[in-house]
VOKOL-41446 format. One line per field, with one value per residue: x negated, y negated, z negated of N, C-alpha, C in turn; chain; residue in three letters. Coordinates in steps of 0.001 Angstrom, whole numbers, plus 500000, padded with zeros to 6 digits. Each point is the difference from the previous one (the first is absolute). Layout:
<atoms>
nx = (X; ...)
ny = (Y; ...)
nz = (Z; ...)
cax = (X; ...)
cay = (Y; ...)
caz = (Z; ...)
cx = (X; ...)
cy = (Y; ...)
cz = (Z; ...)
unit = (A; ...)
code = (ALA; ...)
</atoms>
This chain:
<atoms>
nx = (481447; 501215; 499036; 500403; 500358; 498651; 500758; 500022; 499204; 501892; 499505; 500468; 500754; 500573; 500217; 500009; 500572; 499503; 501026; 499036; 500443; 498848; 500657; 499863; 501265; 500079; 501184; 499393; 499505; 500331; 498141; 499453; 500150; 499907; 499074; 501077; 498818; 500865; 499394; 500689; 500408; 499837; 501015; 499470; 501058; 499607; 499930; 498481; 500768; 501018; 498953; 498987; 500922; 500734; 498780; 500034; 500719; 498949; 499604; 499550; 499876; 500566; 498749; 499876; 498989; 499353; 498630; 499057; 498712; 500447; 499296; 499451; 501024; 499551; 498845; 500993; 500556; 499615; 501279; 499845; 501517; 500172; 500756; 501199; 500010; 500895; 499551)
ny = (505856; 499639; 498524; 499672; 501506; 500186; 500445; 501304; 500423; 500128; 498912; 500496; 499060; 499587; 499337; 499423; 499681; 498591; 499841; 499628; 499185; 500988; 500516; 499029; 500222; 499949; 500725; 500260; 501235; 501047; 500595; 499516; 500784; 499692; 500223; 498741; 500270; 500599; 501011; 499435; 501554; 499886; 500706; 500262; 500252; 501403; 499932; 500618; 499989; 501339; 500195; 499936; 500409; 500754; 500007; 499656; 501195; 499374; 499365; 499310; 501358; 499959; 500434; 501274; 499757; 500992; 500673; 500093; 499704; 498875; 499193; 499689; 499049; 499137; 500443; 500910; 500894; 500725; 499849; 501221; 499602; 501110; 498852; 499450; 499085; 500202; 498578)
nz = (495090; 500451; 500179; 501393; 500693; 499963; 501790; 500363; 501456; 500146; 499338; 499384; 500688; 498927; 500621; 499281; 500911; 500686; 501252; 500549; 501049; 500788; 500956; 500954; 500810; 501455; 499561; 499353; 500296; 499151; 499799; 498724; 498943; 498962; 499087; 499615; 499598; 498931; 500193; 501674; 500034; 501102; 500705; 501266; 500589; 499482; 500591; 499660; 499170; 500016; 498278; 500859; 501300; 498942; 499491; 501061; 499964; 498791; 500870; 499484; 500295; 498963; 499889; 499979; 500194; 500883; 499918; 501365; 499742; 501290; 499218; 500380; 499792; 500994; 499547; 500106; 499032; 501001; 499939; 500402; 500026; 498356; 498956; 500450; 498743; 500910; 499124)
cax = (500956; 500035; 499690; 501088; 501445; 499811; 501068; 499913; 501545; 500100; 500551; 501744; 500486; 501465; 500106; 501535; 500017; 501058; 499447; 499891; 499316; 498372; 499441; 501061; 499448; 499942; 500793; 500094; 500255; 499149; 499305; 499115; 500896; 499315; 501106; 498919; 500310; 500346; 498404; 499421; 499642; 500471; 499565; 500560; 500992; 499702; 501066; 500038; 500197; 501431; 500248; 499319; 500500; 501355; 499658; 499906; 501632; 500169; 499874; 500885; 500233; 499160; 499527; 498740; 499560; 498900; 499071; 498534; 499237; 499427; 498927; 500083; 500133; 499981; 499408; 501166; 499868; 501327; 501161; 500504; 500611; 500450; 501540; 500467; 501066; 500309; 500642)
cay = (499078; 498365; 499748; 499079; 500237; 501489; 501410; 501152; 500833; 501250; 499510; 499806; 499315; 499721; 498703; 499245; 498392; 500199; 500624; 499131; 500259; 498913; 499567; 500166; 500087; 498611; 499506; 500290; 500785; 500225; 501098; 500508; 499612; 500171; 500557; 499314; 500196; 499290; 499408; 499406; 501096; 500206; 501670; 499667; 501485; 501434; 499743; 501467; 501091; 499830; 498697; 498642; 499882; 499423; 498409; 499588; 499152; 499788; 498667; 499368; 501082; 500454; 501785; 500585; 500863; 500968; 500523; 499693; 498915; 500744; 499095; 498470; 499277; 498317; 499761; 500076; 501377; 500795; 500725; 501279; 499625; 501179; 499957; 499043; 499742; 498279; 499755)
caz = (499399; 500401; 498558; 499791; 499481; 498972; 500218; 500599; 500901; 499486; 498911; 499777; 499416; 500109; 500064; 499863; 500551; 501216; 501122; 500513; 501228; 499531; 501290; 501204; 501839; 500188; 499815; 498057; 499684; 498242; 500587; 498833; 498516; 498865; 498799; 499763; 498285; 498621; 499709; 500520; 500948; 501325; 500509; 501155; 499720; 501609; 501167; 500824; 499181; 500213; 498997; 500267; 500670; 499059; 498962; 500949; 499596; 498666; 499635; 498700; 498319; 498915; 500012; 499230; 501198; 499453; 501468; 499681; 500931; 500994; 500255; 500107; 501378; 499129; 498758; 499212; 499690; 500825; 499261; 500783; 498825; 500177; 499356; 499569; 499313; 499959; 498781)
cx = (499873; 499492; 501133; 501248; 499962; 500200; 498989; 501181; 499917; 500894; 501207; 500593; 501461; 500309; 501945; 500341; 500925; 499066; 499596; 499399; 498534; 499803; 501169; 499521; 499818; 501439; 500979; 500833; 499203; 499894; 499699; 500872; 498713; 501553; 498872; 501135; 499926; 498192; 499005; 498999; 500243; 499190; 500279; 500378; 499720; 501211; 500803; 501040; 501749; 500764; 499349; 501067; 501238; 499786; 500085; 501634; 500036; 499357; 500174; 500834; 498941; 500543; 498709; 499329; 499143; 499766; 498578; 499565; 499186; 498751; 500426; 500721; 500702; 500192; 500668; 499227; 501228; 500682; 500502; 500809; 500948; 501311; 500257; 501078; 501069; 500816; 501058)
cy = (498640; 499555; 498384; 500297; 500760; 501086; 500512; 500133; 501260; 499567; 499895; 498587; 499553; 498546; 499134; 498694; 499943; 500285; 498497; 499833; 499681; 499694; 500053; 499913; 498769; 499623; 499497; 500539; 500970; 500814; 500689; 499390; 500158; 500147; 498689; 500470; 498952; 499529; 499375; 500195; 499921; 501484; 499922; 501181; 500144; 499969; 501759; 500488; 499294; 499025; 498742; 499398; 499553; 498636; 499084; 498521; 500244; 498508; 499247; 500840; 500457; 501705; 500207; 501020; 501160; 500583; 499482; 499210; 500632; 499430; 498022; 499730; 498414; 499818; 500528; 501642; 500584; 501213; 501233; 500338; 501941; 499504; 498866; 499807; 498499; 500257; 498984)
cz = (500665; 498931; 499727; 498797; 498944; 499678; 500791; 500817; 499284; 498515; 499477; 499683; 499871; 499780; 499895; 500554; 501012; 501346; 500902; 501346; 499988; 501732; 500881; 501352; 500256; 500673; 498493; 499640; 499170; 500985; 499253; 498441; 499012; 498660; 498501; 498345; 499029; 499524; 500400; 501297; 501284; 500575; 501268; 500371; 501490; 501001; 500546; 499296; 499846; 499261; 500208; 500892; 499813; 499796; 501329; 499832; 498939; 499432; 498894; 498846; 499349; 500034; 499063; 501156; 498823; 500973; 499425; 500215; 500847; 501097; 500237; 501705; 499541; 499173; 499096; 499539; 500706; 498617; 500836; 499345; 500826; 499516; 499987; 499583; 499636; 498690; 499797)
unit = (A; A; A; A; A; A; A; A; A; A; A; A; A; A; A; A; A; A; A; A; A; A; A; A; A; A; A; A; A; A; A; A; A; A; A; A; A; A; A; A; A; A; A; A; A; A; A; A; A; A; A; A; A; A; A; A; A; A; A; A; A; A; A; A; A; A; A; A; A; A; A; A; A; A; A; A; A; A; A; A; A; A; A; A; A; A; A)
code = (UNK; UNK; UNK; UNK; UNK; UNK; UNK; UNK; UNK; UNK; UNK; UNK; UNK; UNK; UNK; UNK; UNK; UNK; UNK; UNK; UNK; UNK; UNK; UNK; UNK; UNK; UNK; UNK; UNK; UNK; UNK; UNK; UNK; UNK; UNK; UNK; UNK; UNK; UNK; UNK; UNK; UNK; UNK; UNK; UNK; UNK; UNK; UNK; UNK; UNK; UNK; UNK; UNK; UNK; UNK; UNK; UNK; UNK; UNK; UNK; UNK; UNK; UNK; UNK; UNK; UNK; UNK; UNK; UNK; UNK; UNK; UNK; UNK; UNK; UNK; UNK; UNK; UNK; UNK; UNK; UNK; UNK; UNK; UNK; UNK; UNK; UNK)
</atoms>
């Protein structure tokens, strides 16, 4: 168990918020998104995966993601996000 986040990879989580850029190139351009929640949560969303990839041109909407955790990257709890749902 992370003892930061208090998750386990593997962990189910479903998270509600919007989509936000967390890193860019060095032309600024968004490399990396997080999903920063109603609770105050930030998830830094898996890139690998066909729904991580959607979220890419989802900027600034509000969605409900779900999927796992899939260990730590800046500092953030990585989201391997399996559904997404723009609301």
């Amino acid at each position: 168990m992370n003892t930061t986040t208090g998750m386990n990879e593997n962990d189910e989580i479903v998270a509600t918020g919007i989509i936000v850029p967390a890193a860019w190139d060095a032309d600024g351009n968004p490399t990396a998104f997080v999903i920063a929640t109603y609770e105050e949560k930030e998830y830094l969303i898996d890139m690998g995966s066909p729904e991580g990839l959607r979220l890419a041109g989802m900027s600034g909407r509000r969605v409900r993601l779900a999927g796992t955790a899939g260990g730590m990257g800046e500092n953030r709890p990585i989201l391997q996000v399996a559904r997404l749902d723009e609301l």
